[in-house]
C-alpha positions as CSV (number, residue, x, y, z in Angstrom):
1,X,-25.7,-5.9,-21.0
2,X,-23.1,-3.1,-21.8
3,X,-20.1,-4.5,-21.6
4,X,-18.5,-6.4,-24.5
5,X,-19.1,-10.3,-24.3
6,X,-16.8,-11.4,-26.8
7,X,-13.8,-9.5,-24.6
8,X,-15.0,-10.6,-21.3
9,X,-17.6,-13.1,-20.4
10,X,-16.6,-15.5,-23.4
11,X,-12.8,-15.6,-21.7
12,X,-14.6,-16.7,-18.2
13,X,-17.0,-19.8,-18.2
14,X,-18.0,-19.3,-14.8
15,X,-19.9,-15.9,-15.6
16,X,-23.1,-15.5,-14.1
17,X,-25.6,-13.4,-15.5
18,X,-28.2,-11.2,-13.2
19,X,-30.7,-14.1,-13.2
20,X,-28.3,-16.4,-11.7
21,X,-27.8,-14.1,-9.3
22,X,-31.4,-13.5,-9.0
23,X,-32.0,-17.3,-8.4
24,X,-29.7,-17.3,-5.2
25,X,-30.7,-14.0,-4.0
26,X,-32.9,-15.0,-1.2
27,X,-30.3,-17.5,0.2
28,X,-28.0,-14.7,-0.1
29,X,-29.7,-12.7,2.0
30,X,-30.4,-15.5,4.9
31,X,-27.4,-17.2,4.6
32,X,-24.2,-15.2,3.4
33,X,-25.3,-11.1,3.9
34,X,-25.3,-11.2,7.5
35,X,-21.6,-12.9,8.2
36,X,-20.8,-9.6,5.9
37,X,-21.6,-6.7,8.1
38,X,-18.3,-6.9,10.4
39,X,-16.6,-6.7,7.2
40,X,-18.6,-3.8,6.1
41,X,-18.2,-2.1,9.3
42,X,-14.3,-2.3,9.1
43,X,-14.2,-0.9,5.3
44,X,-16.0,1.7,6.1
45,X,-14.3,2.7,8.9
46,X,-10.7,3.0,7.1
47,X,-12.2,5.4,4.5
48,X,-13.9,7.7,7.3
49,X,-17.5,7.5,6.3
50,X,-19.4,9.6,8.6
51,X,-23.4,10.5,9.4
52,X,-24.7,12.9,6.9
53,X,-21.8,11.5,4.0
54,X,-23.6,10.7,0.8
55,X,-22.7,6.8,-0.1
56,X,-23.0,4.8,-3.3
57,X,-22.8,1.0,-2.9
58,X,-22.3,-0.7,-6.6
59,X,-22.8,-4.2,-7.1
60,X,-24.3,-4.5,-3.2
61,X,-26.0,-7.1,-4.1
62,X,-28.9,-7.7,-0.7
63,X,-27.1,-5.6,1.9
64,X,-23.1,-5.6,2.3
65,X,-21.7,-1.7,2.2
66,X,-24.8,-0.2,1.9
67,X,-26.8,-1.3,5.4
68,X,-23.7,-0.6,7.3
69,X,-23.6,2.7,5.5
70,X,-27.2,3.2,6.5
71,X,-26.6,2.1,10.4
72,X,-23.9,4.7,10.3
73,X,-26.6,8.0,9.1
74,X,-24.8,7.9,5.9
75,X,-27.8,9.2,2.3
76,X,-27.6,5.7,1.0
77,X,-27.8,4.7,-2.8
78,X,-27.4,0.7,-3.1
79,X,-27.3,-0.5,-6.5
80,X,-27.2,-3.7,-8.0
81,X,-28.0,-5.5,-12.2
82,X,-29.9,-8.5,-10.4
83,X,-33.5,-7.1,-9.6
84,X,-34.2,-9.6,-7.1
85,X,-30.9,-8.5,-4.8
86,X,-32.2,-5.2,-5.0
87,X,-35.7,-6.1,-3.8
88,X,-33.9,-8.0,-1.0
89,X,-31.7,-4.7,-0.3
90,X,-35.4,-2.8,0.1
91,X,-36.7,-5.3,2.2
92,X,-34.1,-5.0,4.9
93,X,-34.1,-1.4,4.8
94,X,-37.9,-1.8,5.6
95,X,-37.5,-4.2,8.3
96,X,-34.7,-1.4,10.1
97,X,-36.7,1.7,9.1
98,X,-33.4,3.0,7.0
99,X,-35.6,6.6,5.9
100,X,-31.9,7.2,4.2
101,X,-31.5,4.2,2.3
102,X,-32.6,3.4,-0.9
103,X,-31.8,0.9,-4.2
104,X,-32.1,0.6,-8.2
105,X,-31.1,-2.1,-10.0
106,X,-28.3,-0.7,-12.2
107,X,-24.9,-2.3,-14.3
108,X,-22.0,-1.4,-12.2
109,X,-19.7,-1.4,-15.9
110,X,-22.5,1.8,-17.2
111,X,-24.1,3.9,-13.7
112,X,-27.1,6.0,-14.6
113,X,-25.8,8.5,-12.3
114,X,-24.4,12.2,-12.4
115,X,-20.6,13.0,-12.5
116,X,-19.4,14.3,-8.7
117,X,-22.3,13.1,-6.9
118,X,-21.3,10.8,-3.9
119,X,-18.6,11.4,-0.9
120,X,-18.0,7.7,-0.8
121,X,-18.1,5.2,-3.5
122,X,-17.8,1.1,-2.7
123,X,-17.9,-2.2,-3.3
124,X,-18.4,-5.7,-1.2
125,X,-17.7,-8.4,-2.6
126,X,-19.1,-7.0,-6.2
127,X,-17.0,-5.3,-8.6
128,X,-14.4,-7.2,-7.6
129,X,-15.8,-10.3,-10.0
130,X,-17.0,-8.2,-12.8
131,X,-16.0,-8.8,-16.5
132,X,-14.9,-5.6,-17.1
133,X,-13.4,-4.7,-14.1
134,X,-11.4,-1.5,-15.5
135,X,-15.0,0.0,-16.7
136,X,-16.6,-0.5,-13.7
137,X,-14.2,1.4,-11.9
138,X,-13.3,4.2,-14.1
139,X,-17.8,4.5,-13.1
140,X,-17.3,4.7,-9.3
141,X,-14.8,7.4,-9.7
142,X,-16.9,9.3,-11.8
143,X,-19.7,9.8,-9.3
144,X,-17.6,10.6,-6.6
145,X,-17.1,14.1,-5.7
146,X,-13.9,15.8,-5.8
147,X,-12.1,14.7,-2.6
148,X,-14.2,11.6,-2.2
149,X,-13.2,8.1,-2.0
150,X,-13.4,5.0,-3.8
151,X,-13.8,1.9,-1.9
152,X,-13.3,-1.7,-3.4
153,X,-13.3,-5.0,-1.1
154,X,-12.4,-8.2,-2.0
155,X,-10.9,-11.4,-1.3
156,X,-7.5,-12.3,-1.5
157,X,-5.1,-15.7,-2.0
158,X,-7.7,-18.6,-2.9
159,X,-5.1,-20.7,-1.3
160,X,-6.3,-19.5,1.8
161,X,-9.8,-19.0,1.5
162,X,-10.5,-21.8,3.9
163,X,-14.6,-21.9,2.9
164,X,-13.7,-22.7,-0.8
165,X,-10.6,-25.1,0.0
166,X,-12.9,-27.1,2.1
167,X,-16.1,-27.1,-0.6
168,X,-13.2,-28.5,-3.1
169,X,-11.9,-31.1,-0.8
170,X,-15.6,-32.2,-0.3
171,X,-16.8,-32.2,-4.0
172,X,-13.3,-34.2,-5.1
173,X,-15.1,-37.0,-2.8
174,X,-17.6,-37.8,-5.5
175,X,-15.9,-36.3,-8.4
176,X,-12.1,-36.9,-8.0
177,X,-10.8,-35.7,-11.4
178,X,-12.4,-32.0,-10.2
179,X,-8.7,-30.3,-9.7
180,X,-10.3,-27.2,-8.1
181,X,-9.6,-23.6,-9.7
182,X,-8.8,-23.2,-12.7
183,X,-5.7,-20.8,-13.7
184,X,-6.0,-18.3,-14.0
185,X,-8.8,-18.5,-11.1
186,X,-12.3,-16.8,-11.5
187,X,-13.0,-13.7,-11.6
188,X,-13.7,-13.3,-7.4
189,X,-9.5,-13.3,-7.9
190,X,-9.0,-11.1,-10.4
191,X,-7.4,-8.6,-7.9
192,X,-6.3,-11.2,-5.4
193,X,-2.7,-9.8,-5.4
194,X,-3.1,-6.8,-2.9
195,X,-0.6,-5.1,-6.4
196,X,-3.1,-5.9,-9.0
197,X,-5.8,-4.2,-6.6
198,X,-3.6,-1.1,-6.2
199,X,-2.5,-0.6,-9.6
200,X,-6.3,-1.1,-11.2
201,X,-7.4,1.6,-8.4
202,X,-4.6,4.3,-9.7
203,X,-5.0,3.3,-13.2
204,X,-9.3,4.4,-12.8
205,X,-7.8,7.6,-11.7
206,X,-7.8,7.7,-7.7
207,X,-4.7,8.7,-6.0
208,X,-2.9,8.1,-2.5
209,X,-4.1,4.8,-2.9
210,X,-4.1,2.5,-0.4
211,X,-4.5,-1.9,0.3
212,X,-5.4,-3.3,3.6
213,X,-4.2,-6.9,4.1
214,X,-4.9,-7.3,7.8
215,X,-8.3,-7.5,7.8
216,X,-10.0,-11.1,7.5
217,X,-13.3,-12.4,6.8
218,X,-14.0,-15.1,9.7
219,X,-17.6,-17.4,9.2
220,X,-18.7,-18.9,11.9
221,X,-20.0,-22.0,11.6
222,X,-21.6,-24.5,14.1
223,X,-22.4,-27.4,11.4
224,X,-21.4,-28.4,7.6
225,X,-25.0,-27.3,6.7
226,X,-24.3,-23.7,7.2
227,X,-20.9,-24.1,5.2
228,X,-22.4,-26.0,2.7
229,X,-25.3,-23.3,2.3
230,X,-23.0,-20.1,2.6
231,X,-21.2,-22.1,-0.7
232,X,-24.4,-22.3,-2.7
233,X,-25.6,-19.2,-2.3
234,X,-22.9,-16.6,-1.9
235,X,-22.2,-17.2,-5.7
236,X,-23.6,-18.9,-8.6
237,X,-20.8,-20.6,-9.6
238,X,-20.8,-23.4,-6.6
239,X,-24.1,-24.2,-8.7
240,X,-22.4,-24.0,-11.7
241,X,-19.8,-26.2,-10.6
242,X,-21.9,-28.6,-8.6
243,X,-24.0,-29.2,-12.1
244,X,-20.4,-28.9,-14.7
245,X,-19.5,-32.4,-12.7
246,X,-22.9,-34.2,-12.8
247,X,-23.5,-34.2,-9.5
248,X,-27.2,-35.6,-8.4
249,X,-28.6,-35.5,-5.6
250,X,-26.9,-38.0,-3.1
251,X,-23.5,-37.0,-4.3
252,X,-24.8,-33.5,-2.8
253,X,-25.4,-35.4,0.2
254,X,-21.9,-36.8,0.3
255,X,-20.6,-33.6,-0.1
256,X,-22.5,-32.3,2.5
257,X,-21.9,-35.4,5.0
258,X,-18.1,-34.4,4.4
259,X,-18.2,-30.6,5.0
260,X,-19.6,-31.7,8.4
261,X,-17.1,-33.6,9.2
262,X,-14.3,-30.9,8.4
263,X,-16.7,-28.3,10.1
264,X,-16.7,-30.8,13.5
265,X,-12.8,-31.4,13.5
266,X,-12.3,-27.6,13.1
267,X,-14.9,-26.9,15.9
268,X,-13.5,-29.2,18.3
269,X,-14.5,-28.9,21.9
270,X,-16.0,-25.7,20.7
271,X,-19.7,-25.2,19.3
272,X,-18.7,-23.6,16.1
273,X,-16.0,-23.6,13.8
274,X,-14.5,-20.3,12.8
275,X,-13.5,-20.3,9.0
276,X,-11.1,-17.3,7.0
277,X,-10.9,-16.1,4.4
278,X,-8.1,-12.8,3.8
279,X,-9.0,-10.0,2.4
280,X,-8.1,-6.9,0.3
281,X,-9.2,-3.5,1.2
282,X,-8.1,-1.2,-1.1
283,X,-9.2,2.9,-1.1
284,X,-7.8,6.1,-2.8
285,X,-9.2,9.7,-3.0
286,X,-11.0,11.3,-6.2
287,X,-8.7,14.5,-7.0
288,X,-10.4,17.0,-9.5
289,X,-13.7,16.7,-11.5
290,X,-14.3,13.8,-14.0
């Protein structure tokens, strides 16, 4: 790694190296990718990537940024420290026949990449739970040309990330003493706070900075399965967690059994629930060279 463990991951248990990331990488890419392209579609659209831009995606994990990029005729470099999200990335870019995409596995905190190189720099979902978030910023506006823009998406209140509140209310089922996110919260909520987001993006050096709160991420979800496997595998940590409290096998069932029926009183009359979560969209442009 290089970034400094005893300043970042030592403060936050939850901290999950690329082969934890690796081990979820193919549920990731069934289960959670997919339900991220609207997202992806929107971002990109507010910072006015267009066909023949050159795009970096850091931290892309199996798709996000990078295949909507793509779609759009956008020179594609995804990039991402788990190998096995990158090998998912290559996959799909096979499957659509994406000549202008390609992948490296790479640590978003130190990019093996020029100064100036990319018109649009982003994230989904990624650097926004990074240890060293400040470094892994100050990187994306490096490679970006002069005039450029750096993108960062992530999610906003956990209060009202309705997936999440709904996994905690299951799991206190079997393990009532669990009292949910710690404070402060994980690093997915480091820039929660639309200001936090805007300051850390003027602070790596962008200006006319800009956070977009109206934008939403909505799952839909016709059963508690689907919620329950969007939960393991859009993040290490539901493992983590699921392991920190001891529970086995049938309390996993329990849990389970309970997400579907909070997925079936959502749904109601309809066939599938439809589950938020808010987000932060935050963009500024690249003035000058490094």
């Amino acid at each position: 790694m290089t970034i400094d463990d005893q300043t970042s991951t030592a403060e936050h248990a939850e901290f999950a190296p690329p082969e934890a990331w690796d081990a979820i990488a193919t549920g990731y890419a069934e289960h959670v990718a997919p339900g991220e392209q609207p997202v992806s579609a929107a971002a990109l659209d507010l910072v006015g990537l267009r066909a023949g831009d050159t795009f970096l995606d850091v931290a892309g994990g199996p798709g996000g940024l990078g295949l909507a990029a793509a779609r759009l005729g956008a020179t594609v470099l995804s990039t991402d420290w788990a190998p096995a999200m990158v090998a998912r990335f290559e996959e799909r870019v096979r499957a659509e026949n994406l000549a202008n995409a390609s992948a490296r596995v790479m640590d978003a905190h130190d990019l093996d990449l020029e100064d100036d190189r990319f018109d649009v720099t982003g994230s989904q979902f990624g650097v926004m739970l990074v240890p060293d978030q400040a470094s892994a910023l100050h990187e994306m506006v490096r490679v970006t040309k002069p005039g450029g823009r750096v993108l960062i998406v992530a999610y906003g209140s956990p209060a009202q990330f309705e997936a999440l509140q709904f996994f905690i209310a299951a799991l206190q089922r079997v393990a009532p003493d669990f009292e949910g996110l710690p404070d402060p919260p994980p690093l997915e909520f480091q820039v929660s706070d639309p200001a936090v987001l805007r300051e850390r993006l003027a602070d790596a050096g962008l200006q006319d900075v800009h956070v977009d709160t109206t934008h939403q991420e909505r799952l839909e979800l016709p059963n508690g399965r689907d919620l329950w496997n969007w939960m393991l595998y859009s993040n290490p940590i539901t493992g983590m967690i699921l392991d920190e409290v001891g529970a086995g096998e049938a309390d996993r069932t329990t849990i389970r059994s309970a997400l579907e029926e909070m997925i079936r009183e959502r749904a109601g009359a309809d066939e599938a629930a439809i589950v938020t979560a808010p987000l932060n969209v935050g963009w500024g442009v690249k003035v000058g060279g490094r």
